[in-house]
N, C-alpha and C positions, 0 to 999 in steps of 0.2 A: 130127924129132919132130912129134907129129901136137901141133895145136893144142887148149889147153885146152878142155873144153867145160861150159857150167853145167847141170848136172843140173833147175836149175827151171825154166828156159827155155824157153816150148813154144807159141812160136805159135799157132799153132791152139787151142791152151788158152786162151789170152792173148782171143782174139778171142771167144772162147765165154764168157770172163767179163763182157766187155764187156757183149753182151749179156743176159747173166742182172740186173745190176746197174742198167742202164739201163731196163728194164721197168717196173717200179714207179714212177719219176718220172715216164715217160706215162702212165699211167695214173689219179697224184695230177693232173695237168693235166689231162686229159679230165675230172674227176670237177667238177675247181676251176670252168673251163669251163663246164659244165652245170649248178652250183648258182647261178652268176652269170646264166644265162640264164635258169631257172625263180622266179629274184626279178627280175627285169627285166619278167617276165612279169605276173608279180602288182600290180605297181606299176602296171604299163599298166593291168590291168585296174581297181584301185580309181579308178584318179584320171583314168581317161576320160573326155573331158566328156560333160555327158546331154545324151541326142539333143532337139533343137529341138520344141520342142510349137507348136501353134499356139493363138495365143491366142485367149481368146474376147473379147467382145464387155462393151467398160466401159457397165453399165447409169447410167446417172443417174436416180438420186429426185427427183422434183418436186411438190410440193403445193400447190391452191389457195389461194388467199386468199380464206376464207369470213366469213358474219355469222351470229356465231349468240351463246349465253349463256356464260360462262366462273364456274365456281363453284371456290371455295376451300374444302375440307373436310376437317377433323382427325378422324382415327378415334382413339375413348376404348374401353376393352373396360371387361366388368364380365359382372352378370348380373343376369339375370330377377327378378322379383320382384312381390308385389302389394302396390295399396297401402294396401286395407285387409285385415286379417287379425288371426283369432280365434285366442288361442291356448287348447288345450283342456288344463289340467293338472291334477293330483291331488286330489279335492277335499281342502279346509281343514277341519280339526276345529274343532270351536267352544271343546274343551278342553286339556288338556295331557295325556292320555290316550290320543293318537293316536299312530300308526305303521304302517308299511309298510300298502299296500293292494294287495291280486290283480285286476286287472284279466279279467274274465269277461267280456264281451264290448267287438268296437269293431271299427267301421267298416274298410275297406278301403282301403287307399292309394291315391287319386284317384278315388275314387269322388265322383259330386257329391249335394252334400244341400240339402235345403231349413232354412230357420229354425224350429228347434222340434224337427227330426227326431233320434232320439237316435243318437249317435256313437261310445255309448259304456255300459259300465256296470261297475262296479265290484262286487264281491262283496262283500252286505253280510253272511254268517254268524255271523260274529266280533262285527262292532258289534247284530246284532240281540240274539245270545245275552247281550250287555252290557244292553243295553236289556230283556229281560225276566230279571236279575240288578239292576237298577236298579227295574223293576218296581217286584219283588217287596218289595226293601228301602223302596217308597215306603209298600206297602200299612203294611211294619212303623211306618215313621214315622208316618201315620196312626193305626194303632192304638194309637201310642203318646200320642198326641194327646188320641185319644180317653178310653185309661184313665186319661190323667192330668186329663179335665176331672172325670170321675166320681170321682177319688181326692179331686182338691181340695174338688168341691161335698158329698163325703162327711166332711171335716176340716171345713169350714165350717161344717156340720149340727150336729156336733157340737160346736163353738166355741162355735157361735148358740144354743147349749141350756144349754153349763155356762153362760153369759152370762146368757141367761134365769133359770137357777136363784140364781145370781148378783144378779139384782134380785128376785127373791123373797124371798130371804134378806134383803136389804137393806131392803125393805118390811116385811117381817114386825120386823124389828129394830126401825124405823123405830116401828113400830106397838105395838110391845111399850113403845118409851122413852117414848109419848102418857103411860102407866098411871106414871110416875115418881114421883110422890105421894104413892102408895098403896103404894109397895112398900118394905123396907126400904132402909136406907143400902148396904148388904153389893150388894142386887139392884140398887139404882142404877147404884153403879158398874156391875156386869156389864155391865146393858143399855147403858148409854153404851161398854164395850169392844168390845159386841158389834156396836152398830152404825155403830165404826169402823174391827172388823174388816171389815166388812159392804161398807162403802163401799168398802174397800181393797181387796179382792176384785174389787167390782164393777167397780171401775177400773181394773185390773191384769188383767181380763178383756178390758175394752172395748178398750183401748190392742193387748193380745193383736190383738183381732180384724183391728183396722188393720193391725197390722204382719204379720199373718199375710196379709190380703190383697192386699200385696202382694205379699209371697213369692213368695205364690203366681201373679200376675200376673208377676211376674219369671221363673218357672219354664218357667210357659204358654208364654212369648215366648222362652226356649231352645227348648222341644219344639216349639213351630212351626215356629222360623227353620231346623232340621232339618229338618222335613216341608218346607218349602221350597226348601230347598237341593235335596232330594232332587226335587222336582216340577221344579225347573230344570234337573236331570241329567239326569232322563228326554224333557225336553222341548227341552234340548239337543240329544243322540241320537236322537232323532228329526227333529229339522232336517235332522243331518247325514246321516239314512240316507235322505233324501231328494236331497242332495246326488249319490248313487252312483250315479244316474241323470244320465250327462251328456247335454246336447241342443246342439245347432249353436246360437250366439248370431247367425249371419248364413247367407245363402247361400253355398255356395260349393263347393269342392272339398276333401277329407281329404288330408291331407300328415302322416303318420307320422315320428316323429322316431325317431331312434336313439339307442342305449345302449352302453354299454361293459360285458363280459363281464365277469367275475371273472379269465377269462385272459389277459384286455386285448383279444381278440373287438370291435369295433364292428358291432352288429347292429341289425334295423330291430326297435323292441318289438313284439311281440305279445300272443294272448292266455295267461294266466297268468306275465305276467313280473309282478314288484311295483313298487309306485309310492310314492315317497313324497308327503305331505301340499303342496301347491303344486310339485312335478315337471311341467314339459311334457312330454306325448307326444304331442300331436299336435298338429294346425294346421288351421283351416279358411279358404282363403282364397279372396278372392272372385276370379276372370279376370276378370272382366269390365271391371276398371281393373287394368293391367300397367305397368309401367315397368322401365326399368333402372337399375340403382344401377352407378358406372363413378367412375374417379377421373385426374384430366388433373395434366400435372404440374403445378407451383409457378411455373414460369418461364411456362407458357402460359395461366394461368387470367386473366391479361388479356384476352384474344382473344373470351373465350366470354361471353354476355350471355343471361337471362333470354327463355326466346321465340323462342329459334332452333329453327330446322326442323332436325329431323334425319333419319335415314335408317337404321332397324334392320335389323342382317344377324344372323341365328341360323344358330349352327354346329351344329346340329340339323337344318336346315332350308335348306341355304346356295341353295336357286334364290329362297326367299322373301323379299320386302321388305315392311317395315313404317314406315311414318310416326310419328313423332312431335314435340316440341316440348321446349324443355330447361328443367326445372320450378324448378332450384334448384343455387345453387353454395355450397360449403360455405365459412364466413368464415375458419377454419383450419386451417391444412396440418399434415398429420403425414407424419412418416419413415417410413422400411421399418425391416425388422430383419435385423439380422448387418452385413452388404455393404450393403445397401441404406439404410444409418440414416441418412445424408446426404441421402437422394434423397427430397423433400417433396413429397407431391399430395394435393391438394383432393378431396373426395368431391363427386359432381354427380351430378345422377339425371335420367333424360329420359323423360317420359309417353308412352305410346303413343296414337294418337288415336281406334285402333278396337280393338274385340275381336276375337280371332281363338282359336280353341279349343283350337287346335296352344299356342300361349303360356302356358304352365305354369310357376312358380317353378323358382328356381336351375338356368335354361338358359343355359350359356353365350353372352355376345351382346359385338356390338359397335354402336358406335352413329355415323357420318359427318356430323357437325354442321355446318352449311352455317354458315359466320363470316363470306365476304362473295359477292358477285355483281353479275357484270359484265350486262347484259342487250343482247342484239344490238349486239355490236360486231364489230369486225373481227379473226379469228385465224389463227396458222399454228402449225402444230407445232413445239415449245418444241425439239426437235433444228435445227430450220431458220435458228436465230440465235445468233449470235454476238458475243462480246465480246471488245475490243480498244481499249487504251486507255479505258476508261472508256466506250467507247460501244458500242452494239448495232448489226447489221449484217446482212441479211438476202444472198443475192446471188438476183436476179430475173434470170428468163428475159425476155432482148428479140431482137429479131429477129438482132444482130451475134452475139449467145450471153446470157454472164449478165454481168449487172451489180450490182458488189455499191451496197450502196445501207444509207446510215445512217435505223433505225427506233427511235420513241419505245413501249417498252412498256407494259402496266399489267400486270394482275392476270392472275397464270395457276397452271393448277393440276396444275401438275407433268407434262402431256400435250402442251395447248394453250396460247398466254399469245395476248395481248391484241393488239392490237396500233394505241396511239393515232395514230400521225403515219409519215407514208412509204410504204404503199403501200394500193392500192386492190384494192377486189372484184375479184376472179376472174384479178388477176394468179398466175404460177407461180412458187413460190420453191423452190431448191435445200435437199433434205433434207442435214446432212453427213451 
């Protein structure tokens, strides 16, 4: 009997599986392999150390030890200003009949004028056309003066006459009663009635006449005190339209003020905008004496004294310096507003000592107020020293290297300080 045989059995199969199935696991290791070497790679490369530079050369700073002035100086800001100055506003009516005024002509913003020169002029049509409407009404009150002196001395004529006939009548009575005598009892009586009518008349006339003149003197002194009112109207409006003529009260230069639009616009006035009765629009002020107005805070208005030198910078102008002296410190402090209502400074104004033409009102400036001064002493730059423990320290160049070395400072101004005790002219001290 032949020997069973397995039909799956097949070598050569068997080995050919092998390798179909082994292929892919070399292949995940070659791949494993080479993702392991291209990070191995990367890693070398970030974290290589950097190649060696050569160094350069440690400089040291050194700075003499000089004699010279050391000044201490607080900068105040503010702005320009002069210190006398005209202001040119709407004339004043002398009545309660005034309003709004058109400005018809006026000077030019910085132009300079002399005293006297006009700056200005007001339109007068309105107030004149008032003025010959007042005229006119004066001539009325006149003539009304007039016909009433002729009305009265015309009632008085007439007063004066029945009064006269009056005593005629009375005399003739008078005259007639002598003949009493001779006449009957019947005629007596009469003439005694008659010339007590007579009298009664006479007297009741006379009395008239008084009281009529003053009436009439009372009448008179309405009708004038009207013609005068009215001569005051006219001779008011006439002051005033003399007024609309404005003229410079000093020398100096036109400074046009601004106004607010009806849009809410702030614009510089011109000619035909309108002006009310005392409204500023302009300004005439003199250059020729400048200051600045500047305000230091609360905490430092100790410092500053009457008479100090200052030193003006305009930001206008910043290569220029100007001198001046500090005129005036203000006796109380006010606050800011919002944030600022805490923070209290003093107003202080500082004169300038010269004119300069460039120097114009409300330029902005600042002013370096010299508070104290050192005069030729000894200094080194305020980086060159140090503190340690309570003391100051400079290190000096000597021949072995530096030497630090303890110095006595004074007064310095934020550059250079002072320098009272410890070293001498023209030694080197280490900048740090």
């Amino acid at each position: 009997m032949s020997a069973p045989t397995n039909p799956t059995s097949n070598p050569a199969g068997n080995a050919a599986g092998n390798e179909t199935t082994g292929r892919p696991v070399w292949l995940k290791l070659v791949f494993f392999l080479s993702l392991i070497a291209f990070g191995a790679a990367i890693l070398y490369y970030v974290n290589r150390p950097a190649p060696m530079k050569a160094s350069a050369p440690t400089t040291i700073k050194t700075a003499p030890v000089e004699l010279g002035d050391v000044e201490f100086r607080l900068r105040i800001v503010g702005s320009t200003t002069a210190i006398n100055t005209a202001a040119i506003a709407g004339p004043r009516q002398s009545g309660p009949d005034s309003g709004a005024m058109v400005i018809l002509k006026m000077a030019e913003s910085g132009k300079f004028v002399k005293k006297g020169d006009v700056v200005a002029e007001i339109d007068p049509q309105t107030l004149q056309e008032h003025i010959d409407d007042t005229v006119a009404g004066l001539r009325d009150k006149e003539n009304d003066v007039k016909k009433k002196q002729i009305q009265q001395e015309l009632d008085m004529e007439n007063l004066r006459q029945s009064l006269r006939v009056a005593k005629a009548s009375l005399d003739k009575a008078r005259l007639d009663f002598k003949a009493l005598e001779v006449r009957t009892v019947v005629d007596q009586e009469l003439l005694k009635l008659s010339v007590e009518e007579a009298e009664a008349a006479y007297k009741q006339i006379s009395s008239e006449v008084a009281l009529r003149e003053q009436s009439q003197k009372a009448d008179m002194r309405i009708t004038s005190i009207a013609r005068d009112l009215e001569i005051a109207h006219v001779e008011r409006h006439q002051r005033d339209v003399v007024k609309y003529v404005i003229r410079a009260p000093i020398d100096g230069m036109v400074v046009v003020e601004s106004m607010n639009r009806p849009g809410g616009d702030r614009v510089q006035i011109a000619t035909g905008d309108r002006v009310m009765p005392g409204m500023p629009f302009m300004r005439v002020v003199d250059t020729s004496k400048m200051l600045v107005n500047a305000t230091v805070n609360q905490s430092e208005s100790n410092l500053f004294r009457l008479g100090q030198d200052a030193t003006i910078n305009l930001d206008a102008f910043p290569g220029a310096k100007f001198t001046g002296k500090l005129d005036s410190i203000g006796a109380l402090a006010v606050g800011g507003r919002n944030q600022n209502f805490y923070i209290r400074t003093l107003p202080v104004r500082v004169v300038m000592d010269s004119r300069d033409d460039r120097v114009i009102p409300d330029l902005s400036a600042s002013a370096d107020v010299l508070l104290e001064k050192a005069e030729q002493v000894l200094t080194v730059p305020l980086a060159a020293v140090s503190e340690e423990k309570d003391q100051k320290f400079v290190q000096v160049r000597t021949a072995k290297g530096f030497e630090k070395r303890v110095v006595k400072t004074g007064l310095s101004d934020g550059v250079k300080v002072a320098v009272i005790e410890g070293l001498k002219q023209g030694e080197q001290v280490l900048i740090n």
